[in-house]
Backbone as JSON Lines, residues from 0, in Angstrom:
{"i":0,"aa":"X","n":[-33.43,6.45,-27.46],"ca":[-32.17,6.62,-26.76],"c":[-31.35,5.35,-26.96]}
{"i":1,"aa":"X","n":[-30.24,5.73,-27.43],"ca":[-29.17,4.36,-27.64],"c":[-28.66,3.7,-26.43]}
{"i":2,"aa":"X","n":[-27.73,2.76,-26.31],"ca":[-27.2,2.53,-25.07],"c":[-26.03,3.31,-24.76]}
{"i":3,"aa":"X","n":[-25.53,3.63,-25.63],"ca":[-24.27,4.91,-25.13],"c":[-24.87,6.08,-24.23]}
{"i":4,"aa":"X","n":[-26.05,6.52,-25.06],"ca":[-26.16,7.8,-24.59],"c":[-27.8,7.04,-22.84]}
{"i":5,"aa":"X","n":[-27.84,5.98,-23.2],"ca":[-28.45,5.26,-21.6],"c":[-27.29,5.49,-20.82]}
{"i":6,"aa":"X","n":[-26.21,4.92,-21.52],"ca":[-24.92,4.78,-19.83],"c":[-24.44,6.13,-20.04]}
{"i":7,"aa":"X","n":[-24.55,7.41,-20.61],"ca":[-23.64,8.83,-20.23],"c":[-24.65,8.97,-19.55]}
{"i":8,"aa":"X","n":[-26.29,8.99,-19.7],"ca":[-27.08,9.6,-18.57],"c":[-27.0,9.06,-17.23]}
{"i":9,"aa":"X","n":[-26.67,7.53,-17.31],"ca":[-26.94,6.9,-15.97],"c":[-25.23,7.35,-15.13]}
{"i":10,"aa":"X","n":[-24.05,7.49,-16.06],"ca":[-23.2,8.05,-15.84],"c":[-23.37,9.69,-15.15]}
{"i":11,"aa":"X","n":[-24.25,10.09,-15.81],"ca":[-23.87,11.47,-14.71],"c":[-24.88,11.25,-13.79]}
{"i":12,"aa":"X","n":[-26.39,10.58,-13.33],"ca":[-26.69,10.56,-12.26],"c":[-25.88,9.85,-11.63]}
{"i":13,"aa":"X","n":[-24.81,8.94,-11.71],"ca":[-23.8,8.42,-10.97],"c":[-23.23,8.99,-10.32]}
{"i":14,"aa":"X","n":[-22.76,10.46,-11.28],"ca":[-21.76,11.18,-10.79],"c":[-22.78,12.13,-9.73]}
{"i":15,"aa":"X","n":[-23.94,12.6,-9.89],"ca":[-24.29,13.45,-9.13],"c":[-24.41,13.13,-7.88]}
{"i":16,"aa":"X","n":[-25.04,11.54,-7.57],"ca":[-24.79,10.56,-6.23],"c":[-24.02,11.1,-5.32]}
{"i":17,"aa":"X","n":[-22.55,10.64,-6.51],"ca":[-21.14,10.75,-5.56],"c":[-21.04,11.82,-5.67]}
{"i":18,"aa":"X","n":[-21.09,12.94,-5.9],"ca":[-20.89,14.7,-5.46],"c":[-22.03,14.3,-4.47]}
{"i":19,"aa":"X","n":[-22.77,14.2,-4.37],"ca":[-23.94,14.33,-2.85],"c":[-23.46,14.14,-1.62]}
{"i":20,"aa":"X","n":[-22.99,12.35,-2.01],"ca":[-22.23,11.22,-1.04],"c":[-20.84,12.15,-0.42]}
{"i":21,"aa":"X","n":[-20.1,12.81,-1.22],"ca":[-18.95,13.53,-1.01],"c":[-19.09,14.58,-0.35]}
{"i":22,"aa":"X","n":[-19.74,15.37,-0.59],"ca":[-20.14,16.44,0.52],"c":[-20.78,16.49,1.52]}
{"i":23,"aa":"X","n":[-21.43,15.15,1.7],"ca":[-22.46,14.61,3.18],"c":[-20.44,14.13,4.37]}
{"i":24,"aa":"X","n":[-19.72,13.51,3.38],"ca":[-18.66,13.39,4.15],"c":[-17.97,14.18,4.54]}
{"i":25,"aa":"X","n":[-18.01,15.58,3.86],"ca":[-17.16,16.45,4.28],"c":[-17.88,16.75,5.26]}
{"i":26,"aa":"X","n":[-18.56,16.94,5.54],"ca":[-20.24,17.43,6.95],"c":[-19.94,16.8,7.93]}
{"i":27,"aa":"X","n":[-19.53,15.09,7.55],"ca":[-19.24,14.02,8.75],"c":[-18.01,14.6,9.07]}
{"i":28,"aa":"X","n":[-17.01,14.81,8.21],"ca":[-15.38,14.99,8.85],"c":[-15.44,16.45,10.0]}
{"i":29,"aa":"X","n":[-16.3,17.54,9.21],"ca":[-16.49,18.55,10.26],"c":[-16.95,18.37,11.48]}
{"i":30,"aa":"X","n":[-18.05,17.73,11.65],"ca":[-18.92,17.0,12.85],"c":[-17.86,16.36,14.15]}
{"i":31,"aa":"X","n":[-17.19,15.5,13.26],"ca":[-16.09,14.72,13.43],"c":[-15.41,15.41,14.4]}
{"i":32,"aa":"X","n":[-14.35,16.41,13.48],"ca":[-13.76,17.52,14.3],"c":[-14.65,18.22,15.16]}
{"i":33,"aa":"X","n":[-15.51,18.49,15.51],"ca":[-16.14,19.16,16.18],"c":[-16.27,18.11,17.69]}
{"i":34,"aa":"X","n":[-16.54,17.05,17.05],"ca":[-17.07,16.1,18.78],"c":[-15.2,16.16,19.21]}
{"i":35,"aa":"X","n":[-14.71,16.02,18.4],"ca":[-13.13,15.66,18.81],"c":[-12.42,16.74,19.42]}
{"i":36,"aa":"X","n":[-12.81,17.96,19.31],"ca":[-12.51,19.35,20.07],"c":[-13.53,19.45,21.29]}
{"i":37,"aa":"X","n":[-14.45,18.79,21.13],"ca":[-15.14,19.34,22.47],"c":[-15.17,17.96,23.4]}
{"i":38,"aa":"X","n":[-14.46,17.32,23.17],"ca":[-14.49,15.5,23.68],"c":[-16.02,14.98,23.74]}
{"i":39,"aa":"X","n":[-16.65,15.36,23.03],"ca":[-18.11,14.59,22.62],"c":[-18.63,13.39,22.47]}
{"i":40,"aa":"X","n":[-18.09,12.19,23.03],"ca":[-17.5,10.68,22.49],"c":[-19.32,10.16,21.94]}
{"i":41,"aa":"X","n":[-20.72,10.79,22.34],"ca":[-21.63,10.17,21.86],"c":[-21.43,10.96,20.47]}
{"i":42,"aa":"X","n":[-21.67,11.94,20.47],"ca":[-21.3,12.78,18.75],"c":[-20.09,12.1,18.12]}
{"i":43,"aa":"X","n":[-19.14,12.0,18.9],"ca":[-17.94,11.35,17.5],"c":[-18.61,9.6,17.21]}
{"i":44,"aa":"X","n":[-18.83,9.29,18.27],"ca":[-19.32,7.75,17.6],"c":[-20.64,7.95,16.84]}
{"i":45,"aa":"X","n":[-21.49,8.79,16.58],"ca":[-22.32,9.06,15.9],"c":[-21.76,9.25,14.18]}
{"i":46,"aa":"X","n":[-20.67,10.62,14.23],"ca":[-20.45,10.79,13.45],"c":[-19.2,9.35,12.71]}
{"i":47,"aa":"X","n":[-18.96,8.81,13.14],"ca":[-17.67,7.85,12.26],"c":[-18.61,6.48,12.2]}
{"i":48,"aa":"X","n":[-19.72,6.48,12.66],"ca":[-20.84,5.4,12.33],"c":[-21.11,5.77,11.03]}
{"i":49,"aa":"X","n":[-21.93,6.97,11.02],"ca":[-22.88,7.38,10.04],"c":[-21.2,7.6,8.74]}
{"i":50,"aa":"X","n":[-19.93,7.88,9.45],"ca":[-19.12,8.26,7.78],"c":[-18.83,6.6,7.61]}
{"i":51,"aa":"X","n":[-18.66,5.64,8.21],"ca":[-18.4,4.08,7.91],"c":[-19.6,3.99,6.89]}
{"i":52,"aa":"X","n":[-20.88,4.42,6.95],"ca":[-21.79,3.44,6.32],"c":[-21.7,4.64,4.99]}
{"i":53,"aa":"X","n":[-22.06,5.83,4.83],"ca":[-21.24,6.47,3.69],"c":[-19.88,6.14,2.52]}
{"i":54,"aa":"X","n":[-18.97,5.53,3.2],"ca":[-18.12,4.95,2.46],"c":[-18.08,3.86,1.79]}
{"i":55,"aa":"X","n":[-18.99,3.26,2.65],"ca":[-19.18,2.11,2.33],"c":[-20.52,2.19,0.41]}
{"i":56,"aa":"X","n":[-21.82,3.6,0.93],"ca":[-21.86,3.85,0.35],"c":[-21.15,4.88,-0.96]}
{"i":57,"aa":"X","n":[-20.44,4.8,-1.09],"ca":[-20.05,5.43,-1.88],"c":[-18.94,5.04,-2.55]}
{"i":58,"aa":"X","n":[-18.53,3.48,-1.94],"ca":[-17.65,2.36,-2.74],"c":[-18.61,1.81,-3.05]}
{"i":59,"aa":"X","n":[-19.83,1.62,-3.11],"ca":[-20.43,0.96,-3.85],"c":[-21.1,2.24,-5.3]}
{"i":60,"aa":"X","n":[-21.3,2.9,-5.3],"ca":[-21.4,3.92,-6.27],"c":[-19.99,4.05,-7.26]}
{"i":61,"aa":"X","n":[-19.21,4.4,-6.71],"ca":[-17.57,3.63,-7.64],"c":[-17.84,2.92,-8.23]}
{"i":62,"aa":"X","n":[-18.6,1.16,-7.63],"ca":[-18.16,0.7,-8.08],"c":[-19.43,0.69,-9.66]}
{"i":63,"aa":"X","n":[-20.74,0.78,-9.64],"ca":[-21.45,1.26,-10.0],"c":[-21.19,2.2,-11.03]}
{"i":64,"aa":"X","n":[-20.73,3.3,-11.16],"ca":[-20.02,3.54,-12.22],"c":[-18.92,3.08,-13.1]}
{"i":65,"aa":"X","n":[-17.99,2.4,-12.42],"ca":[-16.58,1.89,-13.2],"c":[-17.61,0.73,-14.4]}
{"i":66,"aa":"X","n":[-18.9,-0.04,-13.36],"ca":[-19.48,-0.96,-14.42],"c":[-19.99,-0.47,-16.01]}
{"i":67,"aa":"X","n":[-21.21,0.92,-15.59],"ca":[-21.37,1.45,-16.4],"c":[-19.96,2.08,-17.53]}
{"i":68,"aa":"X","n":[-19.04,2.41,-17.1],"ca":[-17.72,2.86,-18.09],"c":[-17.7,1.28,-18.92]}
{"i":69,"aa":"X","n":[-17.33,0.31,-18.4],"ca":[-17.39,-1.09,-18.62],"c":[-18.17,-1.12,-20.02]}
{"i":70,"aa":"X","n":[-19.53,-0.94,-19.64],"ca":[-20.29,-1.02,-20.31],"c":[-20.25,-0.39,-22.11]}
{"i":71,"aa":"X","n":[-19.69,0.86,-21.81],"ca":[-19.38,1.34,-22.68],"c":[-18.19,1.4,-23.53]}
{"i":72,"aa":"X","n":[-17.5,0.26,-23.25],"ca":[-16.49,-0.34,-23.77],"c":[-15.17,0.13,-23.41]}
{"i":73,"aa":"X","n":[-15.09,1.14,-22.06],"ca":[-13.92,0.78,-21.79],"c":[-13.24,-0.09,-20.66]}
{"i":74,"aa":"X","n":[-12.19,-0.04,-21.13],"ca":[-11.59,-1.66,-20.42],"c":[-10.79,-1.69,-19.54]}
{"i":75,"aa":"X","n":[-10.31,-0.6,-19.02],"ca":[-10.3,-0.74,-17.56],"c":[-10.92,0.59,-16.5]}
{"i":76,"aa":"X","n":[-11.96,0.04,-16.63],"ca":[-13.21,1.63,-16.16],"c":[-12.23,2.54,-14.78]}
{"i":77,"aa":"X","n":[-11.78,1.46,-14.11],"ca":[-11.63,2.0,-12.98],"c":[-10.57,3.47,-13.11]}
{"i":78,"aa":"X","n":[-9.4,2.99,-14.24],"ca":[-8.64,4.61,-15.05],"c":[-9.0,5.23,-16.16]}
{"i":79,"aa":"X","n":[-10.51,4.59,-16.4],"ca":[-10.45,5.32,-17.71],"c":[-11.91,6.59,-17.74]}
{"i":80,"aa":"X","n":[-11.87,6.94,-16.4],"ca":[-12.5,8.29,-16.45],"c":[-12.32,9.63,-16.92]}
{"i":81,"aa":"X","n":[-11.1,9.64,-17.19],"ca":[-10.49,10.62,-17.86],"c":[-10.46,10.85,-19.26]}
{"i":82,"aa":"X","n":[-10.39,9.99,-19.65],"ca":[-10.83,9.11,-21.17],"c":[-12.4,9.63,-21.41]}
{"i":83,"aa":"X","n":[-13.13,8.82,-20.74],"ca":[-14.23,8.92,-20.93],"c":[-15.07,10.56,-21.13]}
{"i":84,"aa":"X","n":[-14.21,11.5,-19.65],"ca":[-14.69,12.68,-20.13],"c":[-14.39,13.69,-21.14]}
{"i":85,"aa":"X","n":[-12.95,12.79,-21.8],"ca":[-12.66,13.58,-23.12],"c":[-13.37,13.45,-24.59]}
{"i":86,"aa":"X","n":[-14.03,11.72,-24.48],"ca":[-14.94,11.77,-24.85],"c":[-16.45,12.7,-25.41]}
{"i":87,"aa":"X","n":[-17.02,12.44,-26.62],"ca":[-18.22,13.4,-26.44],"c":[-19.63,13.03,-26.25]}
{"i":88,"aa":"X","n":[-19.36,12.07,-25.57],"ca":[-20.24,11.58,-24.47],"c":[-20.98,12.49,-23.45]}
{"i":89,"aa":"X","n":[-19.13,12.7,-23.23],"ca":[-19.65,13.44,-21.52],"c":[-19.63,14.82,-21.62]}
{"i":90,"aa":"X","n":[-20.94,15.83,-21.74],"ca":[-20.99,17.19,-21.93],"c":[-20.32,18.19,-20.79]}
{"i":91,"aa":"X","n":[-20.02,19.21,-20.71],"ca":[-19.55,20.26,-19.46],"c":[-20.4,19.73,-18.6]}
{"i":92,"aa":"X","n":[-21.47,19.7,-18.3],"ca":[-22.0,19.11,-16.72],"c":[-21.5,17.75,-16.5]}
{"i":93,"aa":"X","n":[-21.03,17.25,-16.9],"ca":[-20.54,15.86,-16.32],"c":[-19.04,16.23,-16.05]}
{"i":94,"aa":"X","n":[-18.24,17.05,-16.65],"ca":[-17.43,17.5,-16.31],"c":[-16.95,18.81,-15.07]}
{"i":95,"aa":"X","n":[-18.09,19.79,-14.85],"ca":[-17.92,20.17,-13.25],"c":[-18.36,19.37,-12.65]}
{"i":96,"aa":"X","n":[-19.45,18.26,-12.4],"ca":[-19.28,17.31,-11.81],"c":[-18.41,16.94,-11.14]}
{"i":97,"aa":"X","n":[-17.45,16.17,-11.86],"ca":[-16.14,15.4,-11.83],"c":[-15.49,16.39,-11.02]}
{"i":98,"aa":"X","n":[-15.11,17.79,-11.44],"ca":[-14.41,18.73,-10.57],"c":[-14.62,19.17,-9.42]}
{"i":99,"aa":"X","n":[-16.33,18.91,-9.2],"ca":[-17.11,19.35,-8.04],"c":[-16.48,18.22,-7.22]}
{"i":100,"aa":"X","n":[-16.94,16.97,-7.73],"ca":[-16.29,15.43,-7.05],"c":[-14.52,15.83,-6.25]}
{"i":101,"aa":"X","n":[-13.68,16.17,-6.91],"ca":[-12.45,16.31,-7.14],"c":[-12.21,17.51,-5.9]}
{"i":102,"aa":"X","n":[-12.81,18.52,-6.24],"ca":[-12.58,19.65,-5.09],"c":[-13.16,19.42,-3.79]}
{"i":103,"aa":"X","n":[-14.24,18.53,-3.73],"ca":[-14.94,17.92,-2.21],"c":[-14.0,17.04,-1.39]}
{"i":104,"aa":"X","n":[-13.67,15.85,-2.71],"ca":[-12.65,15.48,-2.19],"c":[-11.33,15.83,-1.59]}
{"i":105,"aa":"X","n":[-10.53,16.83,-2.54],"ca":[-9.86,17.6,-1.88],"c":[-9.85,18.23,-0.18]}
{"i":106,"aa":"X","n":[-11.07,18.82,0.18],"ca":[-11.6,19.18,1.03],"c":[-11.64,18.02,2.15]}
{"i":107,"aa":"X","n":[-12.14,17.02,2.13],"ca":[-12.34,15.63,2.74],"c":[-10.81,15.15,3.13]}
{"i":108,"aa":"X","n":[-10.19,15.25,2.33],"ca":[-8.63,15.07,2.79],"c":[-7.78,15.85,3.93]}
{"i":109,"aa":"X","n":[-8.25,17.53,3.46],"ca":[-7.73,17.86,4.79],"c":[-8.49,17.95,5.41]}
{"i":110,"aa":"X","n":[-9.96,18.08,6.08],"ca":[-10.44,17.57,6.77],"c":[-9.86,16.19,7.82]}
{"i":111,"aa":"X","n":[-10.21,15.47,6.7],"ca":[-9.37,13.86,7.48],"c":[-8.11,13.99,7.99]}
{"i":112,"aa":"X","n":[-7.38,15.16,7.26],"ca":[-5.67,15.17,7.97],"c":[-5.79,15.8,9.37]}
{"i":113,"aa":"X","n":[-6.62,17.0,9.24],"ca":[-7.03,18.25,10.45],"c":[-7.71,17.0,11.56]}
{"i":114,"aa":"X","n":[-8.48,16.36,11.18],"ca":[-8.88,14.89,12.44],"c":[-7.78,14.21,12.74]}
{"i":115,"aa":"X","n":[-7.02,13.72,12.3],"ca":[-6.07,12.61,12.73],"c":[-4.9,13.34,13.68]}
{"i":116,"aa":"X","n":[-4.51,14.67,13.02],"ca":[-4.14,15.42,13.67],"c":[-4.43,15.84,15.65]}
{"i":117,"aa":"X","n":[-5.62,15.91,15.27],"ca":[-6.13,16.31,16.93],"c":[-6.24,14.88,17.85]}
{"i":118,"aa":"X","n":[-6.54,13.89,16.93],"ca":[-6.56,12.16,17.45],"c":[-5.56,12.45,17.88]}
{"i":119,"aa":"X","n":[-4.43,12.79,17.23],"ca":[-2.95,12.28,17.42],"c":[-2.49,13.17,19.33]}
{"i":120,"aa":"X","n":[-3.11,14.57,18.76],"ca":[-2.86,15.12,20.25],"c":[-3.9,14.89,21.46]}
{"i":121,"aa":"X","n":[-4.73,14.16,21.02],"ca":[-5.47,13.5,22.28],"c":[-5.02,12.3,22.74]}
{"i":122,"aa":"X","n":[-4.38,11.5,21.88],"ca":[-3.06,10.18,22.63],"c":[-2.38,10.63,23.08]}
{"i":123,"aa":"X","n":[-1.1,11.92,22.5],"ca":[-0.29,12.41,23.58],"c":[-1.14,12.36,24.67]}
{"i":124,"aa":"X","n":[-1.5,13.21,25.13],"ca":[-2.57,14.15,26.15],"c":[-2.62,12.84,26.87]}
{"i":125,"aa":"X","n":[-3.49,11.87,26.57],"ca":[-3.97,10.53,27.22],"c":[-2.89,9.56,28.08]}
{"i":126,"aa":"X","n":[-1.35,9.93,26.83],"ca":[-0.41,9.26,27.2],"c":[0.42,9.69,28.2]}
{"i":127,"aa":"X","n":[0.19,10.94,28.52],"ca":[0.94,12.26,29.59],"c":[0.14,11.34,30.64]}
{"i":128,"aa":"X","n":[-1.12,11.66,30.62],"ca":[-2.07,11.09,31.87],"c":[-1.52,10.0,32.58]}
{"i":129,"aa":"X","n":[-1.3,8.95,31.64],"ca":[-1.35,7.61,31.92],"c":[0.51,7.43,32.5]}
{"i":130,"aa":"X","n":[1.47,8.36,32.25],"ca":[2.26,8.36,32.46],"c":[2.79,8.85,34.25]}
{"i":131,"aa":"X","n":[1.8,9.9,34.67],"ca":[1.61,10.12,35.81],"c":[1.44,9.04,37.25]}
{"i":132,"aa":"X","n":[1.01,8.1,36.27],"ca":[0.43,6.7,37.51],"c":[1.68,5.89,37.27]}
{"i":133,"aa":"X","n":[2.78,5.99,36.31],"ca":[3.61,5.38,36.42],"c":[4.66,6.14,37.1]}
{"i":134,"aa":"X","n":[4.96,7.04,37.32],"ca":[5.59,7.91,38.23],"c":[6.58,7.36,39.44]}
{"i":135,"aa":"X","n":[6.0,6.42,40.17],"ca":[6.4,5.95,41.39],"c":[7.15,4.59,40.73]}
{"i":136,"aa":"X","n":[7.45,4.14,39.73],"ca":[8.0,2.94,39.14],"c":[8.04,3.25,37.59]}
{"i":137,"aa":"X","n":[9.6,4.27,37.13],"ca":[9.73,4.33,35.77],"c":[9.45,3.32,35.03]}
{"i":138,"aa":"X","n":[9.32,1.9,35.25],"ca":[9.91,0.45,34.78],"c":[8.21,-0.15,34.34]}
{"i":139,"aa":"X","n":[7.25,0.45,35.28],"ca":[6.22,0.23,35.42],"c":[5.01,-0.1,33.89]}
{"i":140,"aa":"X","n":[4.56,-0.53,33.78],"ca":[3.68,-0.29,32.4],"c":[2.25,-0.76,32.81]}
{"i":141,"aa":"X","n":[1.01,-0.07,32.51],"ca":[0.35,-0.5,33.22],"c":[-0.44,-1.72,31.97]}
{"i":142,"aa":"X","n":[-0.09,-1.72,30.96],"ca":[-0.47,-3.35,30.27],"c":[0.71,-3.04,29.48]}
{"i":143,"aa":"X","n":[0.87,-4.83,29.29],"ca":[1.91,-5.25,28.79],"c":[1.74,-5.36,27.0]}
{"i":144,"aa":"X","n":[2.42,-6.25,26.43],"ca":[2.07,-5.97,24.44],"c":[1.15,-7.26,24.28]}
{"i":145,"aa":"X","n":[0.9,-7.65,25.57],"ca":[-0.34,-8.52,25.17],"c":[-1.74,-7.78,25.19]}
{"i":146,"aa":"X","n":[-1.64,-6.93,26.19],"ca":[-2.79,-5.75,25.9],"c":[-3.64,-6.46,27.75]}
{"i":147,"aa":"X","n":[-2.64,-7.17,28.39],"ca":[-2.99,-7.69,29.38],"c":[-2.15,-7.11,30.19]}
{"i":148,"aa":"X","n":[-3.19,-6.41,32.02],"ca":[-1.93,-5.89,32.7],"c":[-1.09,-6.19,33.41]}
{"i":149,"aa":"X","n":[-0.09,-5.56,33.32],"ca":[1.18,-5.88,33.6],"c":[1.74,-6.01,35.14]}
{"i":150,"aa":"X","n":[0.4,-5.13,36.08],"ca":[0.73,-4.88,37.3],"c":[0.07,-5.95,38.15]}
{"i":151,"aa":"X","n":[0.77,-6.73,38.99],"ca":[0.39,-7.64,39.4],"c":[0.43,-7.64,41.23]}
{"i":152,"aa":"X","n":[-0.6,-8.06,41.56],"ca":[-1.27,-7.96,43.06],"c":[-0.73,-9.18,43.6]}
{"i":153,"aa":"X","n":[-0.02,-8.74,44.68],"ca":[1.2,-9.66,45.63],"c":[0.13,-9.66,46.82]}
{"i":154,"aa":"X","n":[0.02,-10.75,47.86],"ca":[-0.62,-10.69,49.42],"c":[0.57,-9.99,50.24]}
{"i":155,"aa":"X","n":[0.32,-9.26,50.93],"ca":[1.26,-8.28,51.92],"c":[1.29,-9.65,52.9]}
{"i":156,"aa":"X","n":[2.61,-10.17,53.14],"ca":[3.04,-11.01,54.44],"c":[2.72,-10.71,56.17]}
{"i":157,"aa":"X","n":[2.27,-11.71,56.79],"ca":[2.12,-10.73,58.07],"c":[0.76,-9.9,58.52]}
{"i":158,"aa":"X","n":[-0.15,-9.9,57.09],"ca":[-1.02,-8.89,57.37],"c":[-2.37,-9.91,57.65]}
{"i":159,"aa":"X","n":[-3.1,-9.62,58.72],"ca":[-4.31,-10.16,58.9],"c":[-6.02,-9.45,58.28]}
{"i":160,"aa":"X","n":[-6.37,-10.26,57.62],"ca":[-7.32,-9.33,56.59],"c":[-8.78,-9.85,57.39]}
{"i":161,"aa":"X","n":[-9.88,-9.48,57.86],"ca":[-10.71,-9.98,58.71],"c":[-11.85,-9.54,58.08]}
């Protein structure tokens, strides 16, 4: 085995990784949504733990491949995947691969949009709440932009505290 055809093989177990890595995230983003619809806060911190250390793996697999492209002489790996699979290097399975990669991802996106989304209407929601206690003093804020609060405890004059 030459070294070209060492880095297309180590190239598509690369790629099969990240199709794995990619669809374990789409699992997290569902999960995700799921603790976030049912206000689950031990399940959502479960799930955005376990997708932090995923990304993390799976920037390191990037990067892991872009080396191997490297390797094989092209010179800037990180755009030249496209290249590479036009190449005849890279046979049809390295190429649904890539598409498998591509359509997960896809998927992972709206996923991630469909989450940020419901984040977004659980701040309203939170911010309605929090707006209620300001009620009795429009002017009121209950922390200030230092993130320190704003409402400050006066001694009532006159009053004997025993």
């Amino acid at each position: 085995m030459n070294n070209s055809s060492a880095s297309a093989t180590s190239i598509t177990q690369c790629l099969q990784s990240e199709k794995a890595a990619m669809h374990q995230l789409t699992a997290l983003l569902k999960d995700e949504e799921t603790a976030l619809v049912d206000n689950d806060i031990e399940s959502l911190n479960k799930a955005i733990s376990a997708k932090n250390d995923l990304v993390r793996t799976m920037s390191d697999l990037e990067r892991q491949r872009n080396l191997l492209l490297q390797n094989l002489g092209y010179s800037d790996p990180a755009s030249s995947l496209p290249d590479y699979l036009r190449s005849e290097l890279a046979d049809n399975a390295v190429k649904e691969l890539w598409d498998g990669i591509l359509a997960l991802s896809a998927e992972a996106k709206e996923n991630n949009r469909t989450n940020g989304l419901l984040i977004s209407r659980k701040l309203s929601q939170n911010q309605a709440a929090l707006s209620i206690f300001q009620q009795g003093n429009p002017t009121a804020s209950l922390y200030g932009p230092n993130g320190q609060s704003s409402i400050q405890s006066t001694p009532i004059k006159g009053l004997i505290v025993r």
